[in-house]
C-alpha positions in Angstrom: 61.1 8.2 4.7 60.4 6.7 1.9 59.5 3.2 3.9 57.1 4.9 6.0 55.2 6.9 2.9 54.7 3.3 1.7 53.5 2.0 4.4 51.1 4.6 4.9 49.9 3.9 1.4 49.2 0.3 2.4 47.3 1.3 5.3 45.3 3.5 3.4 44.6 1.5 1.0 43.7 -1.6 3.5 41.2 1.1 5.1 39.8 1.9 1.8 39.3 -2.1 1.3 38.0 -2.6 4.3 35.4 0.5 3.8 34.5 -0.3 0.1 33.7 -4.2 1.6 31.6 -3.0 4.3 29.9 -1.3 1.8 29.0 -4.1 -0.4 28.0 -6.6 2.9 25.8 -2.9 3.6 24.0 -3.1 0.2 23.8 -6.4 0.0 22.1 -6.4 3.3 19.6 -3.7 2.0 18.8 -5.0 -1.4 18.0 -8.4 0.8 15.6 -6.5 2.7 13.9 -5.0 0.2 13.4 -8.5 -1.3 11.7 -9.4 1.7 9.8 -6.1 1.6 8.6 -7.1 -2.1 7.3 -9.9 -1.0 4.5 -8.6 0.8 1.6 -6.6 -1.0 -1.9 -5.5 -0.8 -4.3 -6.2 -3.7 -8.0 -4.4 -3.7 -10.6 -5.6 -5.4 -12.8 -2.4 -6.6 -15.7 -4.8 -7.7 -15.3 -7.1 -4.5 -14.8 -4.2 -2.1 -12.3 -5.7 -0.3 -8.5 -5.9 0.5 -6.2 -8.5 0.8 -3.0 -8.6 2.7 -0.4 -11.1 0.6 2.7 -12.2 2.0 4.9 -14.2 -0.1 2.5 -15.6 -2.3 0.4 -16.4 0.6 -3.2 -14.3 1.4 -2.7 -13.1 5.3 -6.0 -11.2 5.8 -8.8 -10.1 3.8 -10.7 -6.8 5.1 -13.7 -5.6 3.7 -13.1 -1.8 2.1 -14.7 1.6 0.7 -14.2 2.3 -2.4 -14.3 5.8 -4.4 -17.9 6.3 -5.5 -19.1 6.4 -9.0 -18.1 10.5 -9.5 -14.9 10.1 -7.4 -13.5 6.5 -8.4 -10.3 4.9 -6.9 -7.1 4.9 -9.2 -6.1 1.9 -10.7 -2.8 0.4 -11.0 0.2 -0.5 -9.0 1.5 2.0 -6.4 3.8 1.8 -3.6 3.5 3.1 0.5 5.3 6.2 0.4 4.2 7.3 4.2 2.7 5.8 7.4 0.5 8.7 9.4 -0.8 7.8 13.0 -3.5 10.3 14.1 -3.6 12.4 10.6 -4.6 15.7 9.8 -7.3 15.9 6.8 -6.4 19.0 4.9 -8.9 20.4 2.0 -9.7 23.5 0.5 -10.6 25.8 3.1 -10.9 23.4 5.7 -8.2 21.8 7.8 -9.6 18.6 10.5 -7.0 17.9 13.6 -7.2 14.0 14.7 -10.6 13.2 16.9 -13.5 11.7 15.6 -14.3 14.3 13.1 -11.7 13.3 10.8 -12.7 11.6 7.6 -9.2 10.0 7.9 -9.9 8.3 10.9 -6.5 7.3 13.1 -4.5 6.0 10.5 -3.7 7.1 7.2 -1.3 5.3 4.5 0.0 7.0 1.8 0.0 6.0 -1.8 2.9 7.0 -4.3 -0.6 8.6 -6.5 -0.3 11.9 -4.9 -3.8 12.7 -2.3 -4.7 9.0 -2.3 -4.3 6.6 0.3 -6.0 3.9 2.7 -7.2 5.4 5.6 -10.0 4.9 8.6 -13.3 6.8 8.6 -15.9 8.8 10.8 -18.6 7.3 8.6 -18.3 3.4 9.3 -21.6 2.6 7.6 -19.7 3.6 3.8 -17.2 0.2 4.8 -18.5 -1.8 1.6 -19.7 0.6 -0.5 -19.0 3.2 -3.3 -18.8 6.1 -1.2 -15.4 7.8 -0.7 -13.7 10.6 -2.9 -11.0 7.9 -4.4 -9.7 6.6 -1.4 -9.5 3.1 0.4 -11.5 3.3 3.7 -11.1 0.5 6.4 -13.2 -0.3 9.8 -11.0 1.3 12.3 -9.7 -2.2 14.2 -9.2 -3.6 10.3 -6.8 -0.4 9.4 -4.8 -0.2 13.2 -4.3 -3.9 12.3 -3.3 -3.4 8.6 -0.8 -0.2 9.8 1.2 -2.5 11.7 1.4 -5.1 9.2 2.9 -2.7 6.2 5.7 -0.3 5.7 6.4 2.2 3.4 7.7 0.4 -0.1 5.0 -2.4 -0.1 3.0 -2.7 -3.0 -0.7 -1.8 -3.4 -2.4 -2.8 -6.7 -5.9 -1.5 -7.2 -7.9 -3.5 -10.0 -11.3 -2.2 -11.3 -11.6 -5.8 -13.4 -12.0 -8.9 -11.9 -9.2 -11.5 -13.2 -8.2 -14.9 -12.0 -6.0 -13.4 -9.0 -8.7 -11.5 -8.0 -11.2 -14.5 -8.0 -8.9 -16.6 -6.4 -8.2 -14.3 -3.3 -11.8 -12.9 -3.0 -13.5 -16.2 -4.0 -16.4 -16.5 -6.8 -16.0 -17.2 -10.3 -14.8 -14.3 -12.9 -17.9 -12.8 -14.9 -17.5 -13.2 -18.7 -17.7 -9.9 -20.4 -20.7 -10.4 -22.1 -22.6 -11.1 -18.6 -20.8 -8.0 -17.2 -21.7 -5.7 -20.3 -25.6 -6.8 -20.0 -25.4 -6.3 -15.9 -24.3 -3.2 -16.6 -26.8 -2.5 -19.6 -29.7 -3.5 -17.0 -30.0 -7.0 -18.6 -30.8 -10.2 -17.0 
């Protein structure tokens, strides 16, 4: 009896070995993915009006983008894609929009970890390189179906209201001192 008892224990504790190793190949296996997930980002450019898909260092596309208007401005900062929506729902005070081309949201939507914000499509395609939406990221409807199928929920979205070096190097120019910025915005020369 006693035999048997311990050779239970061993195979227990073979099973619990075998289980707590599976485990480790399991999160090891996860934590690689996320690496590769980490690697791809999307950067907009508030002063360029554009977004860039980046992919291991490297820029994949460049789409041109509506930004939130002057009394309604996009958030800045880094975020993260905490949902993918195909054929959204647009819900505001006292009104509620069902997909069709009514909704604001257009066919896509994808959420930002800054709660209500989020790149989406439109129903007014002539705002795509403007100032014009309530804080949100509005895409051309090909550019965002594209863009949806290129991202997943943990990728990181940075929005930056400033031009700096990154930003000149994916969206091209040269950075604007501050001085020439300040008088630009002043009404200066």
């Amino acid at each position: 009896m006693g035999r048997s008892r311990e050779q239970a224990g061993r195979k227990a504790s073979n099973k619990l070995y075998a289980l707590a190793l599976a485990t480790m190949i399991l999160l090891a296996r996860m934590s690689a993915a996320q690496e590769v997930a980490s690697a791809r980002r999307i950067l907009v450019s508030i002063p360029d009006r554009k977004l860039a898909l980046i992919e291991n260092g490297e820029v994949v596309r460049v789409y041109p983008v509506a930004v939130g208007a002057q009394v309604s401005a996009s958030p800045s900062g880094e975020f993260t894609i905490v949902n993918r929506v195909t054929d959204p729902t647009y819900y505001h005070p006292h009104k509620v929009i069902g997909p069709g081309p009514a909704n604001p949201l257009g066919t896509r939507w994808i959420g930002l970890s800054q709660p209500h914000y989020g790149i989406h499509g439109t129903n007014e395609p002539w705002s795509i390189g403007k100032a014009a939406s309530h804080g949100c990221i509005r895409m051309a409807k090909r550019d965002l179906e594209e863009l949806f199928t290129l991202v997943q929920v943990g990728d990181t979205v940075e929005i930056r209201t400033e031009r700096d070096e990154e930003v000149a190097q994916v969206f091209g120019g040269a950075m604007e001192a501050p001085a020439t910025v300040a008088l630009a915005a002043a009404g200066g020369k």
